[in-house]
Chimera marker file (.cmm) of the C-alpha trace (Angstrom):
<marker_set name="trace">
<marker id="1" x="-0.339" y="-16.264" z="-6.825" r="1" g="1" b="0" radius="0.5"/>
<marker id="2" x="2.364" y="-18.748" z="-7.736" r="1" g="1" b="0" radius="0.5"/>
<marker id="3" x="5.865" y="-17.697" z="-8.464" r="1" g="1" b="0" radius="0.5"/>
<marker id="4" x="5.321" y="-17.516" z="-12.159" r="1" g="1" b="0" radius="0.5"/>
<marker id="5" x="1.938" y="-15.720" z="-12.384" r="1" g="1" b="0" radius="0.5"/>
<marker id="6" x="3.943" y="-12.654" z="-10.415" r="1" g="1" b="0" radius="0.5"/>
<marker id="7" x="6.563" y="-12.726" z="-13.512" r="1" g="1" b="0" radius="0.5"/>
<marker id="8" x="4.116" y="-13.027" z="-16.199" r="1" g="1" b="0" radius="0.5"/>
<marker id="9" x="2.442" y="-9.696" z="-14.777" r="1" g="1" b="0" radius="0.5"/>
<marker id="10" x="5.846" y="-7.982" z="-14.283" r="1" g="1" b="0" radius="0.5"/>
<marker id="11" x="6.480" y="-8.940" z="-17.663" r="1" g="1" b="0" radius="0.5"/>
<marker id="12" x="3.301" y="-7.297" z="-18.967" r="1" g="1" b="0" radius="0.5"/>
<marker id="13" x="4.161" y="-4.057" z="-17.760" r="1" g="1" b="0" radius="0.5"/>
<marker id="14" x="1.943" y="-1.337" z="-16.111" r="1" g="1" b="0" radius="0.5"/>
<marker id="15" x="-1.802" y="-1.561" z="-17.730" r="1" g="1" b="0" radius="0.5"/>
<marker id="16" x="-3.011" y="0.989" z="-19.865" r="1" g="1" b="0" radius="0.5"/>
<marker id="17" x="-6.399" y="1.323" z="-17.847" r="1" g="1" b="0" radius="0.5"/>
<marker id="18" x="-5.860" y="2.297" z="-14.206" r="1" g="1" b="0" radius="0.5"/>
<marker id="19" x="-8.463" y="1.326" z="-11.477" r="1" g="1" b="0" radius="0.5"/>
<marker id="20" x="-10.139" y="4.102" z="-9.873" r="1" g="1" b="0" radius="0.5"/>
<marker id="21" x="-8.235" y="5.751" z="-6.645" r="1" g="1" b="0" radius="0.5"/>
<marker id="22" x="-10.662" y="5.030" z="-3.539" r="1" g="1" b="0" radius="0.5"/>
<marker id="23" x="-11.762" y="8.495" z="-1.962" r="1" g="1" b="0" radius="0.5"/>
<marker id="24" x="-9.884" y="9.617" z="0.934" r="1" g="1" b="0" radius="0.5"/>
<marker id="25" x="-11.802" y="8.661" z="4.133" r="1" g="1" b="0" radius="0.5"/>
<marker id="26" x="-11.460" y="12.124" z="6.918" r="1" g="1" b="0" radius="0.5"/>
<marker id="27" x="-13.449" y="10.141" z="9.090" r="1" g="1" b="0" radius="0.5"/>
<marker id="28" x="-10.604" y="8.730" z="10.945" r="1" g="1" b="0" radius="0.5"/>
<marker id="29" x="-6.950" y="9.391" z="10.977" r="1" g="1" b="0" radius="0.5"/>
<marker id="30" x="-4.396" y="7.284" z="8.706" r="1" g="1" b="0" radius="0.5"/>
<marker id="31" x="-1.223" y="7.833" z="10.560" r="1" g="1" b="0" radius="0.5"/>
<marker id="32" x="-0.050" y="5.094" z="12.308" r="1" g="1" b="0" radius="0.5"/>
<marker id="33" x="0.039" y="4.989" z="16.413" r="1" g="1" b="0" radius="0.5"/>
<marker id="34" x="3.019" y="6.001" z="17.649" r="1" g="1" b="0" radius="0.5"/>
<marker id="35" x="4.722" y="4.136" z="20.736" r="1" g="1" b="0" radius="0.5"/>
<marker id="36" x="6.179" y="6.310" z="23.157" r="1" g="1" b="0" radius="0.5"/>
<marker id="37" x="9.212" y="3.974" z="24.323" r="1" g="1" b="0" radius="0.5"/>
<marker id="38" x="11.944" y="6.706" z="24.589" r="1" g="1" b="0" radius="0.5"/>
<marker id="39" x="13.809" y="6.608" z="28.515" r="1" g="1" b="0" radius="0.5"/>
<marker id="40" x="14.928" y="10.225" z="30.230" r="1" g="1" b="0" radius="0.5"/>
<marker id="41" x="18.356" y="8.084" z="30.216" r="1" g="1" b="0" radius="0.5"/>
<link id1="1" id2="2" r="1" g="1" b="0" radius="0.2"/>
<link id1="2" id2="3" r="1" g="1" b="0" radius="0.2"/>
<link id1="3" id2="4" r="1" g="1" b="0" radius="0.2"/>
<link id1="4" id2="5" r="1" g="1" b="0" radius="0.2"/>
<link id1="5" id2="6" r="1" g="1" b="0" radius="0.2"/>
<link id1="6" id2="7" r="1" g="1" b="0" radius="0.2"/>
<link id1="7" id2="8" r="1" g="1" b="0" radius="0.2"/>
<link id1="8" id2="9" r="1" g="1" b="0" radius="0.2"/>
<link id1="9" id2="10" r="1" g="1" b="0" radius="0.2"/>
<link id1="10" id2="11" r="1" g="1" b="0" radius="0.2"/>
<link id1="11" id2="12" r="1" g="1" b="0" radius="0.2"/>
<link id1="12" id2="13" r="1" g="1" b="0" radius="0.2"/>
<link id1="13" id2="14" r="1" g="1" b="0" radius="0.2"/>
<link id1="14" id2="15" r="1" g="1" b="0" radius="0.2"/>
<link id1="15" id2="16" r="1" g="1" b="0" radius="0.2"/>
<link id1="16" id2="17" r="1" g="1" b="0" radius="0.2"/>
<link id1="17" id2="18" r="1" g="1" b="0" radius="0.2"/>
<link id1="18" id2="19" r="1" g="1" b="0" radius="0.2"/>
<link id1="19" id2="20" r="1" g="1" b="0" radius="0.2"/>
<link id1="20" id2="21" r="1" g="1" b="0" radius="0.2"/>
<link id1="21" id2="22" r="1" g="1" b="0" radius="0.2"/>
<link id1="22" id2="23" r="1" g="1" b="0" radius="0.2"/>
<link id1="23" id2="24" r="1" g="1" b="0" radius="0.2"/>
<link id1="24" id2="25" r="1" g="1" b="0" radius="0.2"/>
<link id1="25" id2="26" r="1" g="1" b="0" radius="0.2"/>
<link id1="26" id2="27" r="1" g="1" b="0" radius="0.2"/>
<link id1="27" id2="28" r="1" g="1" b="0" radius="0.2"/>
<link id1="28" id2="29" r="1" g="1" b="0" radius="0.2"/>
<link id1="29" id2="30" r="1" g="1" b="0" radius="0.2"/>
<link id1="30" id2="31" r="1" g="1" b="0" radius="0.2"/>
<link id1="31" id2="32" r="1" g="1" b="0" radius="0.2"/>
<link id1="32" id2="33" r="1" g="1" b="0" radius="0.2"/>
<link id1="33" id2="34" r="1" g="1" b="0" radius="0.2"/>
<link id1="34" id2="35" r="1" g="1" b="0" radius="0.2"/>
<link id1="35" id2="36" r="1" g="1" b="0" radius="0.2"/>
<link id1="36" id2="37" r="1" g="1" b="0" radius="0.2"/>
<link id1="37" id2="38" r="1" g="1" b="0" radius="0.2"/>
<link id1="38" id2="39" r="1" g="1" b="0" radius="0.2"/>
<link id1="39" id2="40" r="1" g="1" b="0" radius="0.2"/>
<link id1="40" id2="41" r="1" g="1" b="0" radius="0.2"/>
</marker_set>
């Protein structure tokens, strides 16, 4: 997507037709891993 394409579609604004919202998948989790890197210090 060049530079202008991006502001053309700014431009235009939010569509008036949404795409549908994918089902939420409980199969697995969505959070992120979390790094345990706090010291005792």
């Amino acid at each position: 997507m060049t530079k202008e394409e991006f502001s053309r579609e700014i431009r235009e604004g939010i569509p008036q037709t949404l795409p549908v919202m994918p089902m939420y998948d409980t199969t697995y989790s969505h959070a992120p891993k979390l790094n345990y890197i706090l010291t005792a210090e």
